[in-house]
MDAnalysis code that builds the backbone (N, CA, C; Angstrom):
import MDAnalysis as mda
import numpy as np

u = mda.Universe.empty(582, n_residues=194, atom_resindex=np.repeat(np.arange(194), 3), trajectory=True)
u.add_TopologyAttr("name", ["N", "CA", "C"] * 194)
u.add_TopologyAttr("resid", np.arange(1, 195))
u.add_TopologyAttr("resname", ["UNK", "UNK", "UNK", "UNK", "UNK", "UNK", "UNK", "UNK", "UNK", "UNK", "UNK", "UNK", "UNK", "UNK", "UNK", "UNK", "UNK", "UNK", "UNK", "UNK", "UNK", "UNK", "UNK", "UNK", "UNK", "UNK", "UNK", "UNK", "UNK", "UNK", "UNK", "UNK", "UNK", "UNK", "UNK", "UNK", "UNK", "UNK", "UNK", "UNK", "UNK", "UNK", "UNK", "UNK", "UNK", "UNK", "UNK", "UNK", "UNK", "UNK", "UNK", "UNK", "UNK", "UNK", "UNK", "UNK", "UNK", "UNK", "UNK", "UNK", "UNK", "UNK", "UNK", "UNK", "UNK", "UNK", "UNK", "UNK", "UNK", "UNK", "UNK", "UNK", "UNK", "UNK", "UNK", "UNK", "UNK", "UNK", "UNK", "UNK", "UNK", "UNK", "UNK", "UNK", "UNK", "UNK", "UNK", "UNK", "UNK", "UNK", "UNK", "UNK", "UNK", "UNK", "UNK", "UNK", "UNK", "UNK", "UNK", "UNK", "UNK", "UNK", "UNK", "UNK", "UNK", "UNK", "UNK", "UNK", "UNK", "UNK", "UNK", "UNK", "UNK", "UNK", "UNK", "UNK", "UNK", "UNK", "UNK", "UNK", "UNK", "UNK", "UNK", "UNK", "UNK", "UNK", "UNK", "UNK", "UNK", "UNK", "UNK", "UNK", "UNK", "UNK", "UNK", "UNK", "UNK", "UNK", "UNK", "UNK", "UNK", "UNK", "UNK", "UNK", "UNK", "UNK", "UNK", "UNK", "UNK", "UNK", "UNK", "UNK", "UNK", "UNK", "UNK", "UNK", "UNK", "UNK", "UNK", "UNK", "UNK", "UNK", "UNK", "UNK", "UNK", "UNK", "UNK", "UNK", "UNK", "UNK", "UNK", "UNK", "UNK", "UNK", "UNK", "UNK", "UNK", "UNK", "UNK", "UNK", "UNK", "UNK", "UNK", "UNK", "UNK", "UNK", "UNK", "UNK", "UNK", "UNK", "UNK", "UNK", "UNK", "UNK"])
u.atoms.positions = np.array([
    [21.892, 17.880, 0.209],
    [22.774, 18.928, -0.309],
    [23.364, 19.735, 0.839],
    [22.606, 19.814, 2.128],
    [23.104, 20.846, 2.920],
    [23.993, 19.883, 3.851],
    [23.629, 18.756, 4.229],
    [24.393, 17.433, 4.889],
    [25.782, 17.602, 4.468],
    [25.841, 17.493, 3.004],
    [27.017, 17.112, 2.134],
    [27.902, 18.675, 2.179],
    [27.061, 19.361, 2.739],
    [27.825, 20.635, 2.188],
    [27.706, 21.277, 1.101],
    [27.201, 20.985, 0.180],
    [27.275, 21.957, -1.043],
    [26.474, 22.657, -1.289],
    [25.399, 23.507, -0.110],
    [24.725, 24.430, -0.151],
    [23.947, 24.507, 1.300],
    [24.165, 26.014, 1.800],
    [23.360, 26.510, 2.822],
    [22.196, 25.907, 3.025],
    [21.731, 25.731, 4.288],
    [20.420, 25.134, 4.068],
    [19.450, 25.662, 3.429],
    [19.537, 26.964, 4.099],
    [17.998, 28.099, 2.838],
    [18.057, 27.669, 1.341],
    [19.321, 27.548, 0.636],
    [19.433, 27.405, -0.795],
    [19.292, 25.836, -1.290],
    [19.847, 25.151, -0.023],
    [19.566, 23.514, -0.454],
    [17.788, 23.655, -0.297],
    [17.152, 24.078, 0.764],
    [15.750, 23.818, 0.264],
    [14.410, 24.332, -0.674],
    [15.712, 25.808, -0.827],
    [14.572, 26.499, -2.160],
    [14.671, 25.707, -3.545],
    [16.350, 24.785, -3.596],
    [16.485, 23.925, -4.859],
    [15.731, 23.166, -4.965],
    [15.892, 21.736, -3.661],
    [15.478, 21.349, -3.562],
    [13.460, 21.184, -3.645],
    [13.027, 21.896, -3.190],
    [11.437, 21.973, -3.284],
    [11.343, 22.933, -4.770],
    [12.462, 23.270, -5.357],
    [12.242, 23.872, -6.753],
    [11.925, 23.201, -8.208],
    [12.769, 21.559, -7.551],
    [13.147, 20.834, -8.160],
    [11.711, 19.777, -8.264],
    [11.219, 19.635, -6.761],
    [10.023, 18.670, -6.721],
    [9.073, 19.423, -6.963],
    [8.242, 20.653, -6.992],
    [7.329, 21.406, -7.734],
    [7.435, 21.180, -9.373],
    [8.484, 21.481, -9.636],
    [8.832, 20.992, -11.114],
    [8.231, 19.666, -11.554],
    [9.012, 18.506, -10.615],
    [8.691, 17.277, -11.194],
    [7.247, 16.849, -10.748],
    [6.834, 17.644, -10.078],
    [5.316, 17.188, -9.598],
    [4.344, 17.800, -10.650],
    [4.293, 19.288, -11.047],
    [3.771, 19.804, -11.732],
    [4.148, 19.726, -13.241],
    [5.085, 18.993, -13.350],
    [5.403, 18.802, -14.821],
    [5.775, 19.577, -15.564],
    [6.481, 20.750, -15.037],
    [7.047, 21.792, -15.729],
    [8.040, 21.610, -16.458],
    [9.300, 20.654, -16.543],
    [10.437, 20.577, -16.949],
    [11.409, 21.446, -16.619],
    [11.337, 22.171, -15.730],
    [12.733, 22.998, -15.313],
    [13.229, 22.437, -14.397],
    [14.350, 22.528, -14.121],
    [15.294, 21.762, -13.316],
    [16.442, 23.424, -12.293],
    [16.858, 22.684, -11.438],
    [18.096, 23.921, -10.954],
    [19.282, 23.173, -10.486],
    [18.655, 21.883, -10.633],
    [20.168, 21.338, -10.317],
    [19.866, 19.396, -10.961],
    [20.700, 18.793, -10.683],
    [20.696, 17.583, -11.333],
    [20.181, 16.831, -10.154],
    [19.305, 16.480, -9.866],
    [18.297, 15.128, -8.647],
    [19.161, 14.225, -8.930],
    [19.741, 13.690, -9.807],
    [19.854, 12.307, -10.014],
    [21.144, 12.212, -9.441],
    [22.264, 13.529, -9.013],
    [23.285, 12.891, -8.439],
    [23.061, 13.362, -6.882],
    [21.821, 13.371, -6.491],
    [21.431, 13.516, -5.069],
    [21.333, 12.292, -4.077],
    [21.511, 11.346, -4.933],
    [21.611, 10.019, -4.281],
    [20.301, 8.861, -4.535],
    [20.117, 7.397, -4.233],
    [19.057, 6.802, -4.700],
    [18.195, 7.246, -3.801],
    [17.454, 7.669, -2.884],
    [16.325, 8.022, -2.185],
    [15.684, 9.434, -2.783],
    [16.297, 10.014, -2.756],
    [15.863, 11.260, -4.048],
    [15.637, 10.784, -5.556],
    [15.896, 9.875, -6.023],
    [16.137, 9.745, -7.563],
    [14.556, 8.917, -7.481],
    [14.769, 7.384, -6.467],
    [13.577, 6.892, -6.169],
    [12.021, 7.788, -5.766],
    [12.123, 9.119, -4.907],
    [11.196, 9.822, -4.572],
    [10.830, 10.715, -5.691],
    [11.558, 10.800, -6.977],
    [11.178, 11.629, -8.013],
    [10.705, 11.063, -8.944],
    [11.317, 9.776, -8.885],
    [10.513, 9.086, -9.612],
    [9.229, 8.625, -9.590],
    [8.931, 8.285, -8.271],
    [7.347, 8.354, -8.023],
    [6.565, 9.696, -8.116],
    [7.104, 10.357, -7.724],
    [6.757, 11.671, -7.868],
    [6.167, 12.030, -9.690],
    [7.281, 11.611, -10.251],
    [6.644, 11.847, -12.086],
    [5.659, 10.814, -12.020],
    [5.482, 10.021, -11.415],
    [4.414, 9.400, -11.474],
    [3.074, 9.706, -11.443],
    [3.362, 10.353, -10.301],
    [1.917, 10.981, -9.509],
    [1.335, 12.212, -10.119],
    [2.163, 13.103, -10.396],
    [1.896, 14.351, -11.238],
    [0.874, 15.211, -9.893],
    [-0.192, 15.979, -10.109],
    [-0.705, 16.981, -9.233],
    [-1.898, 16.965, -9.362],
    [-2.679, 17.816, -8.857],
    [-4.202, 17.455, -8.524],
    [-5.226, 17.143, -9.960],
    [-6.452, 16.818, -9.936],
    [-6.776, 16.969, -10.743],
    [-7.471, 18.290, -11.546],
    [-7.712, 18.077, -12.864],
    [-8.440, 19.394, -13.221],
    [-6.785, 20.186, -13.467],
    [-6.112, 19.857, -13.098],
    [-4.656, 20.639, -13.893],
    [-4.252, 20.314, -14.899],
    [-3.376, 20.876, -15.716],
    [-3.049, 20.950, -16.551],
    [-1.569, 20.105, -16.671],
    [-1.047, 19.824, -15.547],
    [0.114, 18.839, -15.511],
    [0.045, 17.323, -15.970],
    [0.511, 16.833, -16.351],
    [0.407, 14.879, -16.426],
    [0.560, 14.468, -14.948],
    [1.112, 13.111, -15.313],
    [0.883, 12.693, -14.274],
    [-0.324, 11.692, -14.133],
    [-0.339, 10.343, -13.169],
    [-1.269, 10.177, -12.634],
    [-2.632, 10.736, -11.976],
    [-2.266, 11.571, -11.375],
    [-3.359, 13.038, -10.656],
    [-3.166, 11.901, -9.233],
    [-3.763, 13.133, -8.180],
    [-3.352, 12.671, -6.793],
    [-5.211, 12.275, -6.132],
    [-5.977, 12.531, -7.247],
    [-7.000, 12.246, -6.965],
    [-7.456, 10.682, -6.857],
    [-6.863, 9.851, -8.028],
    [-6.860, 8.701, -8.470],
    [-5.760, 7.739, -7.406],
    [-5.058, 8.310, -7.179],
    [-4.324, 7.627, -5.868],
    [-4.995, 8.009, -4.615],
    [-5.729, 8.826, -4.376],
    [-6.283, 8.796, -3.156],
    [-7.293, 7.876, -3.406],
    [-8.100, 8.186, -4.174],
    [-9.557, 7.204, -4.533],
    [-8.918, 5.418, -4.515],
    [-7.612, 5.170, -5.153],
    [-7.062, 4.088, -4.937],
    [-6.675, 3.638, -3.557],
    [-6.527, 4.325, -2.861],
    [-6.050, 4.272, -1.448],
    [-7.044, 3.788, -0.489],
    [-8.047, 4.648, -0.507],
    [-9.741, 4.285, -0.222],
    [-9.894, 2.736, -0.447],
    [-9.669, 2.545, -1.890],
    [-10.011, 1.061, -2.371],
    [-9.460, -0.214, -1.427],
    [-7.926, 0.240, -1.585],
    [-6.951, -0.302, -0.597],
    [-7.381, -0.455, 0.854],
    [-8.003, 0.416, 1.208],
    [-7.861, 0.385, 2.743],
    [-9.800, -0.723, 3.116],
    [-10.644, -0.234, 2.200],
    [-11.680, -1.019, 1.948],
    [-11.250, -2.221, 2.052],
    [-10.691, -2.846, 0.801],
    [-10.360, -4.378, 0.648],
    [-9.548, -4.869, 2.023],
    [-8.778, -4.217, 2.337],
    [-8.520, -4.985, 3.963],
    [-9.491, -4.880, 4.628],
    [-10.413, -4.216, 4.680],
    [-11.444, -4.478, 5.927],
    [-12.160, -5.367, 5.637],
    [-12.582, -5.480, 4.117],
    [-13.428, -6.662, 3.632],
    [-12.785, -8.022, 4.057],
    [-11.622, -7.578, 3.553],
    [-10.778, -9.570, 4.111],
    [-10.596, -9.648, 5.524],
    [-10.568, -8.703, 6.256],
    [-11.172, -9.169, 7.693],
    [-12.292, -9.296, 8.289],
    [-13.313, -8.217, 7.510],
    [-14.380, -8.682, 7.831],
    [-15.595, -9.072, 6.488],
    [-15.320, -10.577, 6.430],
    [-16.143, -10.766, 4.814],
    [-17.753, -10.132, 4.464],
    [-18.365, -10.467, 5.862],
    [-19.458, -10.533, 6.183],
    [-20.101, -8.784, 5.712],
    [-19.291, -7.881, 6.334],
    [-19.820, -6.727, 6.277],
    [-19.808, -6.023, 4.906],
    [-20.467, -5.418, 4.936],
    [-21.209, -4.317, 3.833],
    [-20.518, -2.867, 3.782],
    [-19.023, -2.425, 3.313],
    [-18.464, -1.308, 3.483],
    [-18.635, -0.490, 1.820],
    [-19.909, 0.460, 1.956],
    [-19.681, 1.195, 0.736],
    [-18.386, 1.990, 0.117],
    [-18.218, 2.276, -0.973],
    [-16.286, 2.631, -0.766],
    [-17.134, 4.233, -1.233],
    [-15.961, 4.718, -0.266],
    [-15.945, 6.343, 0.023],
    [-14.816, 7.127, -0.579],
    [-15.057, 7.915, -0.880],
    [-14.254, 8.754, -1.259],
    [-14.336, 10.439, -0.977],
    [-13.822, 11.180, -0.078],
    [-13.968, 12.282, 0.662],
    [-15.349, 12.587, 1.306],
    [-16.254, 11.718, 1.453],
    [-17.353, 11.566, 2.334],
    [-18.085, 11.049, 1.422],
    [-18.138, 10.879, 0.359],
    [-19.336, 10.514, -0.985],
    [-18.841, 9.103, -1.390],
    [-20.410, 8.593, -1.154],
    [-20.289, 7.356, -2.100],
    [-19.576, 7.416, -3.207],
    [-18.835, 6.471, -3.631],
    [-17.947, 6.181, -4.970],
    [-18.985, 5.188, -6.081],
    [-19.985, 5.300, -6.773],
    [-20.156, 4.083, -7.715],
    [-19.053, 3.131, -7.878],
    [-19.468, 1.640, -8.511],
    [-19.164, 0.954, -9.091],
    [-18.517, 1.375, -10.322],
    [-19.072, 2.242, -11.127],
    [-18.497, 2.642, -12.336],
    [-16.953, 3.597, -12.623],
    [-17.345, 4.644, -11.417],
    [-15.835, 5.331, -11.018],
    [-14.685, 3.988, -10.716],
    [-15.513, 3.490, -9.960],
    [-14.048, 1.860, -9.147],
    [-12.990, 1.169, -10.811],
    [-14.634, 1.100, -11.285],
    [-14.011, 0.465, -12.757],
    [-13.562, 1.105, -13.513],
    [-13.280, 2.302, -14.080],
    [-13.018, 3.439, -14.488],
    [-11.695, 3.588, -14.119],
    [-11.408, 3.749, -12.771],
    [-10.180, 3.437, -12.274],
    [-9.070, 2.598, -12.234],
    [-9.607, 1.599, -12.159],
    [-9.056, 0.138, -12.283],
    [-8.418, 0.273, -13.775],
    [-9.612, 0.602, -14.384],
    [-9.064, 0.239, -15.586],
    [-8.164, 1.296, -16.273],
    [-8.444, 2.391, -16.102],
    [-6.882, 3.283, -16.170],
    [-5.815, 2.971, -15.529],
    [-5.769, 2.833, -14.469],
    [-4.292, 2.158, -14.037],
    [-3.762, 1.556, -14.244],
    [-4.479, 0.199, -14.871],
    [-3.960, -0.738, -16.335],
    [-3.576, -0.402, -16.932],
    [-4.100, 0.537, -17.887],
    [-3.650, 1.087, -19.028],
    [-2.647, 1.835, -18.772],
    [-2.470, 2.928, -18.298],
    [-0.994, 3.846, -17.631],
    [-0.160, 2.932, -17.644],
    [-0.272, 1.848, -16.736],
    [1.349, 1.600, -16.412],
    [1.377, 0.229, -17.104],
    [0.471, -0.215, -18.324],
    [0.527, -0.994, -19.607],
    [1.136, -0.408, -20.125],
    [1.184, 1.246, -20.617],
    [1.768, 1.966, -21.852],
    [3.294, 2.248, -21.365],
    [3.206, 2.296, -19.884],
    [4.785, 2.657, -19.966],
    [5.601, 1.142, -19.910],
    [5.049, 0.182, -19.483],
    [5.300, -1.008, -19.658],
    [5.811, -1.117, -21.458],
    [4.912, -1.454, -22.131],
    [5.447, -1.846, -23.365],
    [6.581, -0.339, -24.046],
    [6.185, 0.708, -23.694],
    [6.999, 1.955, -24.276],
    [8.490, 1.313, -23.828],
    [8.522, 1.566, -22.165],
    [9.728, 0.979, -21.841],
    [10.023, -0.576, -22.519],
    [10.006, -1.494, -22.726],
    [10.021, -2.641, -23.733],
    [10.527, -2.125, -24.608],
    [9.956, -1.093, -25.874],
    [10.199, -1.101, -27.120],
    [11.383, -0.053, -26.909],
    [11.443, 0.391, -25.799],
    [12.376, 1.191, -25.948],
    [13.649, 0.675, -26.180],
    [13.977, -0.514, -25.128],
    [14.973, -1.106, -24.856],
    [15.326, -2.401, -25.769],
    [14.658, -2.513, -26.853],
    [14.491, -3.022, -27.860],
    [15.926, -2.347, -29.082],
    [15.601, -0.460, -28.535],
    [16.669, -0.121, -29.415],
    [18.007, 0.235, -28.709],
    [18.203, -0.670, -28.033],
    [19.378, -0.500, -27.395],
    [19.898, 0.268, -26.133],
    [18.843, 0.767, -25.950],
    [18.851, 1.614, -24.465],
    [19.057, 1.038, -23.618],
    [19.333, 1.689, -22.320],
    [19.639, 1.182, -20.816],
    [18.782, 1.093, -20.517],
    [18.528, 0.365, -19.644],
    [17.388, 0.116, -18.456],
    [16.739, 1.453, -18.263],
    [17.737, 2.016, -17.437],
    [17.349, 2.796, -16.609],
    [16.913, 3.790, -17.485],
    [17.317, 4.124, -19.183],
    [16.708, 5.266, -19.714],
    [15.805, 4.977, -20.189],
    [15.147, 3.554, -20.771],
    [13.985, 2.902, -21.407],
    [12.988, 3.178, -20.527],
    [13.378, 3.068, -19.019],
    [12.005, 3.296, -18.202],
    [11.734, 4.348, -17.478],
    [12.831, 5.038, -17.295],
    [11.891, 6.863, -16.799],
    [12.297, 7.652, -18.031],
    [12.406, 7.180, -19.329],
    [11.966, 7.692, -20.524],
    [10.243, 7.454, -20.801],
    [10.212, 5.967, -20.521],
    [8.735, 5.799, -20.543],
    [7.528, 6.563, -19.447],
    [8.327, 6.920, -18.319],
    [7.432, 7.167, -17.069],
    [7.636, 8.634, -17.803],
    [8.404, 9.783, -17.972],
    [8.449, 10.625, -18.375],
    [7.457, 10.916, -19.600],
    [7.483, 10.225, -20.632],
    [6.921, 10.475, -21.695],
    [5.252, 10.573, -21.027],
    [4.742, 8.975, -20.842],
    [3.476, 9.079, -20.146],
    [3.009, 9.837, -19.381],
    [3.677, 10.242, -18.007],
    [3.798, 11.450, -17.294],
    [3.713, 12.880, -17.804],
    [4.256, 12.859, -18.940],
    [4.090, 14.432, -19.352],
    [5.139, 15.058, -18.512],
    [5.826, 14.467, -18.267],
    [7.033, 15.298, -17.270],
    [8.287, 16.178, -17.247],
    [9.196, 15.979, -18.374],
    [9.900, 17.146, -18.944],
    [11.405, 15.985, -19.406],
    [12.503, 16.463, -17.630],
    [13.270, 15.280, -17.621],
    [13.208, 14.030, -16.876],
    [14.029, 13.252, -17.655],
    [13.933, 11.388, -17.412],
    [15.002, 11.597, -16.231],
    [15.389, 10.229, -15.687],
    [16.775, 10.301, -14.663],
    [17.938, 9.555, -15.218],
    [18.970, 9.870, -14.939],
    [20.301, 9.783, -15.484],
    [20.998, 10.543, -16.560],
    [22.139, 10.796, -17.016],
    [22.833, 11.382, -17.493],
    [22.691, 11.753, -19.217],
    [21.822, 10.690, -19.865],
    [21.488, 11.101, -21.158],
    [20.326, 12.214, -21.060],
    [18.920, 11.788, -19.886],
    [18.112, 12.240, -20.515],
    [17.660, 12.832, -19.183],
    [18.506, 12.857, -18.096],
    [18.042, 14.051, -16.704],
    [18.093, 14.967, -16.765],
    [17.664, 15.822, -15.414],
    [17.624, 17.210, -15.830],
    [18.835, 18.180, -16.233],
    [20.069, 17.473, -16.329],
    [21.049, 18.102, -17.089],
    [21.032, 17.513, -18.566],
    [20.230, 16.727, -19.209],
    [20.494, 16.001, -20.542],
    [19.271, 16.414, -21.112],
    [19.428, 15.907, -22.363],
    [17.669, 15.976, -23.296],
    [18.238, 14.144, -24.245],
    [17.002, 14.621, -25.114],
    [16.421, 13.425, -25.976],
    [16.887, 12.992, -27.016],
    [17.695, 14.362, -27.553],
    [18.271, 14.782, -28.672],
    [19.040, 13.353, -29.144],
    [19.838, 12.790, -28.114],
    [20.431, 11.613, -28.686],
    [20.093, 10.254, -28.553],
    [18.852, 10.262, -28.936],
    [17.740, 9.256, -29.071],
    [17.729, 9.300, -30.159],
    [17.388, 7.743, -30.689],
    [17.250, 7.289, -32.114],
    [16.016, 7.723, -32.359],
    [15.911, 8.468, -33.588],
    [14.532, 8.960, -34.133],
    [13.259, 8.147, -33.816],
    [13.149, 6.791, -34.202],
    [12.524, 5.696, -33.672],
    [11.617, 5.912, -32.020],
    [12.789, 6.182, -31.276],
    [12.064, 5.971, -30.180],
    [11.799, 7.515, -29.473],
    [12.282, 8.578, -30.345],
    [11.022, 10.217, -29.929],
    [10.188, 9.520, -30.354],
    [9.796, 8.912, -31.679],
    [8.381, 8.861, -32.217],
    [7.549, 7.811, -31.486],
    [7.743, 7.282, -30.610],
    [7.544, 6.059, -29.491],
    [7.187, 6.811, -28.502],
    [8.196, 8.199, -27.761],
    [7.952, 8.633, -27.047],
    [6.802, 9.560, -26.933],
    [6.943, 10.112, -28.498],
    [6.067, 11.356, -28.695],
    [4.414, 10.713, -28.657],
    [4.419, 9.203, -28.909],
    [3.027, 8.879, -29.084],
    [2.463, 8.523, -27.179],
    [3.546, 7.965, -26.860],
    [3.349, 8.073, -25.427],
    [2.849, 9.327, -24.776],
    [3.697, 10.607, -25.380],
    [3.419, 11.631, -24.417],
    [1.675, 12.128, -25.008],
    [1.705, 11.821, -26.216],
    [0.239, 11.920, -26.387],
    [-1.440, 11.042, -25.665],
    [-0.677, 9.502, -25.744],
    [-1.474, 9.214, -24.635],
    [-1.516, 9.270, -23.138],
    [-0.564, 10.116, -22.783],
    [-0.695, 10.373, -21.561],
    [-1.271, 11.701, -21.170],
    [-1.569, 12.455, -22.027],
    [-2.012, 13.704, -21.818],
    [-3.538, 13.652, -22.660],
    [-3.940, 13.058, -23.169],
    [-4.970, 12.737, -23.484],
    [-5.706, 11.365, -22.741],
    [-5.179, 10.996, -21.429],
    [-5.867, 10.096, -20.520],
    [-5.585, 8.528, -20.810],
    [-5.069, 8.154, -21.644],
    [-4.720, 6.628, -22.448],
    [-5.780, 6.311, -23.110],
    [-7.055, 6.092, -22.233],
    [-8.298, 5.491, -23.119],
    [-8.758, 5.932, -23.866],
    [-9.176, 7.140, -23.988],
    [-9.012, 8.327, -25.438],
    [-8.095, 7.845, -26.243],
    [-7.089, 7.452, -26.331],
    [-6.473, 7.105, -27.781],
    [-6.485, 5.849, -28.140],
    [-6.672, 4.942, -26.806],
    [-7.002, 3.519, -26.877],
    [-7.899, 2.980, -27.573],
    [-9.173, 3.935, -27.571],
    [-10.664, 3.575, -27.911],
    [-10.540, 3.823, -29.750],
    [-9.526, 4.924, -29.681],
    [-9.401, 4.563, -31.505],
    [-8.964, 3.518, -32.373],
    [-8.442, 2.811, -31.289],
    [-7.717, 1.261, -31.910],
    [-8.286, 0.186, -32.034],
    [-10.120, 0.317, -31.486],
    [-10.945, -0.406, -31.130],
    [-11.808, -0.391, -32.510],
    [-11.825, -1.584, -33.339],
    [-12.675, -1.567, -35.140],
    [-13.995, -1.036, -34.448],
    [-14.626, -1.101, -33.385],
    [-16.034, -1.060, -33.225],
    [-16.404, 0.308, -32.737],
    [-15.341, 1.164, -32.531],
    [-15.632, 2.706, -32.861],
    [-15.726, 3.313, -33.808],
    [-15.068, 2.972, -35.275],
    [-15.213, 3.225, -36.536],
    [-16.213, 2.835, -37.400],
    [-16.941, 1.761, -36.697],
    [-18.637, 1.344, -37.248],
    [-19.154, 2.542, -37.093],
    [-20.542, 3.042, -37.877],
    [-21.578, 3.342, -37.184],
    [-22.634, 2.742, -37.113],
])
């Protein structure tokens, strides 16, 4: 913005970092439109709704805890494939990680980006664009406010979405704020036994 000219630098970066607090914390306010900031901004916000903010908040999002703990994993498994032989317990901020957290993990990250997977699918099922079927879906899951591009960015809303797919979205934004497997586990006949 300040490159291009259309704002002082002080004001391009109070927008700017106004704009990524927003999309990080999941607030939904906006001060200006990201999406005509160019693809490296549109791409960095989009990961960004991804990631959402620490854990124990109240924002969606992935949490930045679960990508670090993933990162750990990451950086483990290369050492293992270079070195097979050795014995590297996986760490996470100095503490052993169980087996059970690893799987725990694993298996949410499946699920997350399963739900925006098929959301985006069914979305585009009703005729949507690409591009709104899937940071409609990352949005919804995310808990994030606005999608990117011109229907549903931070200058647009939802409003002109086929009823069909709020109610697609709205179930999304529920399993994403309730963790996925929490609503997953109700779909399972062998929780309704006793």
């Amino acid at each position: 913005m300040w490159a291009t000219g259309q704002y002082p630098l002080v004001d391009a970066i109070r927008i700017s970092l106004f704009n990524l607090v927003s999309v990080i914390t999941t607030t939904g306010f906006g001060l200006e439109d990201f999406g005509a900031w160019g693809p490296f901004p549109l791409v960095l916000f989009a990961l960004l709704m991804l990631c959402g903010a620490c854990s124990g908040s109240t924002s969606g999002g992935f949490k930045i805890f679960r990508l670090q703990v993933g990162m750990a994993l990451f950086r483990r498994q290369l050492h293992q494939l270079m070195h097979p032989q050795a014995v590297l317990p996986q760490k996470y901020n100095g503490r052993r990680v169980n087996d059970d957290i690893v799987r725990s993990l694993i298996t949410f990250i499946f699920g997350y980006f399963a739900t925006m997977l098929v959301l985006a699918l069914a979305l585009s099922l009703m005729s949507l664009s690409p591009q709104v079927a899937i940071t409609a879906a990352v949005t919804a899951v995310a808990n994030v406010g606005p999608g990117i591009g011109e229907l549903i960015g931070p200058t647009g809303n939802f409003a002109s979405l086929p009823d069909a797919a709020k109610w697609l979205l709205a179930l999304g934004m529920l399993m994403g704020r309730l963790e996925i497997l929490t609503v997953a586990v109700l779909f399972v006949p062998g929780f309704w036994r006793h």
